[in-house]
C-alpha positions, 0 to 999 in steps of 0.5 A: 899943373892947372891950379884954376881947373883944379878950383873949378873942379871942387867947385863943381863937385860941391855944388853937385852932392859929392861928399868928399874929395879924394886928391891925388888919386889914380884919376887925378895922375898921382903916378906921375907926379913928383913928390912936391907937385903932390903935396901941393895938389894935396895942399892946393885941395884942402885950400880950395873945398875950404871946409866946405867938403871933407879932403882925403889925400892919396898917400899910398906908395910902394916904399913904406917909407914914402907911404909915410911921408906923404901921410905925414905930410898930407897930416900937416896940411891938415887933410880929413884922412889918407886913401893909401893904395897897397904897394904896386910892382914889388908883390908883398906877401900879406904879412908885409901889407899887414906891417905896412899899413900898421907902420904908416896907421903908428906913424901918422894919427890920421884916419886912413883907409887901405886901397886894394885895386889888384887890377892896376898894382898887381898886389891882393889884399886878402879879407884875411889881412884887411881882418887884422888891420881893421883892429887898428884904431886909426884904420877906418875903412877900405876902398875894395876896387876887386869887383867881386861881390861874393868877397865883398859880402864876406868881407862885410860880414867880418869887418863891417862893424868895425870899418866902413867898406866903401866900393871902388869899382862902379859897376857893382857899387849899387849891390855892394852898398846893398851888401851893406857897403858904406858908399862908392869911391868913384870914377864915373862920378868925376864926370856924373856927381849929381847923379853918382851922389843920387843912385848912392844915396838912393842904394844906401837907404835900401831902395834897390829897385830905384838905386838900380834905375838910376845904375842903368842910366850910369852903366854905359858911362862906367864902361865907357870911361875904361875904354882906355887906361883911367884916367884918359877916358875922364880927362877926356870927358871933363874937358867936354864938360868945359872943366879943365884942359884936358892935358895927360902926362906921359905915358898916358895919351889922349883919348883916341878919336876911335873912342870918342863917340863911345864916351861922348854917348855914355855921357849923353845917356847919363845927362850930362851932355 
């Protein structure tokens, strides 16, 4: 565990624009983390950005039981709110993601906002469900990583005057935030912020052609940073950048030296090389 990298890292993000911190997110390894090694990352976070910029803590898991307790937890540290990612491996049906975001939202009076990422857990919550969830108070938004527009939009359209909907896929973030999406949680912005926080901004005021032109010069870093399994490809890049070791845990390995160009280039497009 690299505690001074992990200062430098909020560090460098509040100096350039981003306007929260999600801490233990996919990016930031949390599958490999035991259950005290991501309490303390969570803890070590909220110490580090020292009010400076709101924390949202990573509580998801697929026992509702451990959703809990890490959102309890997370909720004592005194974190702003919890990204909690639908259950991975073992498929609930949408009644069972419906009564486990409602136990963890009784459970714990932080604000939290449901994940749903079908690419990576191999679980889709429908608009249906997000619908009935958005009822609950402490319910405050959700981060839709699915990609899909036409979705988005219908989703907008039925829950956006209750939660914000925020992008979870960087690729189509500029026209979904143009669909009426509230921001862009975001992996490209570990390596780019300044220029993530700006193409945002821009987007969110309805500068379309202008958020596009900035989208432009990110879209082969969003790309590139999928080369391999996220976060490999960031780690990689952060390093680059002088920010942290660079270090994976198993299963995940170092970036390949058949992609490195890939990624370095991307970089170099968008200016941060």
């Amino acid at each position: 565990m690299d505690y001074p990298a992990l200062r430098s890292l909020v560090d460098f993000h509040v100096s350039n624009g981003t306007r929260a911190i999600i801490s233990v997110g996919t990016t930031g390894e949390s599958a490999t983390l035991d259950f005290e090694e991501h309490c303390v990352v969570m803890e070590r976070t909220q110490e580090y950005a020292d009010g400076r910029i709101p924390v949202i803590a990573g509580t998801g898991a697929n026992s509702t039981s451990e959703a809990i307790a890490l959102t309890r937890r997370a909720y004592e540290i005194g974190v702003d709110a919890c990204l909690l990612v639908t259950p991975y491996y073992n498929k609930p049906t949408q009644e069972g993601l419906y009564l486990h975001f409602k136990a963890v939202a009784e459970a714990v009076p932080i604000l939290q906002l449901p994940y749903n990422v079908p690419g990576r857990t191999a679980c889709d919550m429908l608009n249906d469900t997000v619908d009935r969830l958005a009822d609950i108070d402490n319910i405050v938004g959700l981060k839709d990583a699915t990609g899909d527009l036409e979705r988005a939009k219908q989703l907008i359209d039925r829950c956006g005057d209750r939660i914000a909907i925020y992008s979870g896929d960087d690729g189509t973030a500029v026209e979904h935030m143009l669909l009426g999406g509230k921001g862009d949680i975001s992996v490209t912005a570990n390596v780019a912020p300044a220029l993530m926080s700006e193409m945002c901004d821009t987007a969110l005021s309805g500068n379309a052609d202008g958020a596009r032109r900035i989208n432009e010069q990110l879209a082969d870093l969003h790309t590139a940073l999928f080369v391999e399994s996220n976060p490999i490809p960031v780690k990689w890049s952060v390093q680059q950048l002088g920010l942290a070791g660079g270090y994976l845990r198993l299963p995940l390995t170092p970036l390949s030296e058949c992609y490195q160009e890939t990624v370095r280039a991307a970089m170099r497009k968008a200016g941060v090389l």
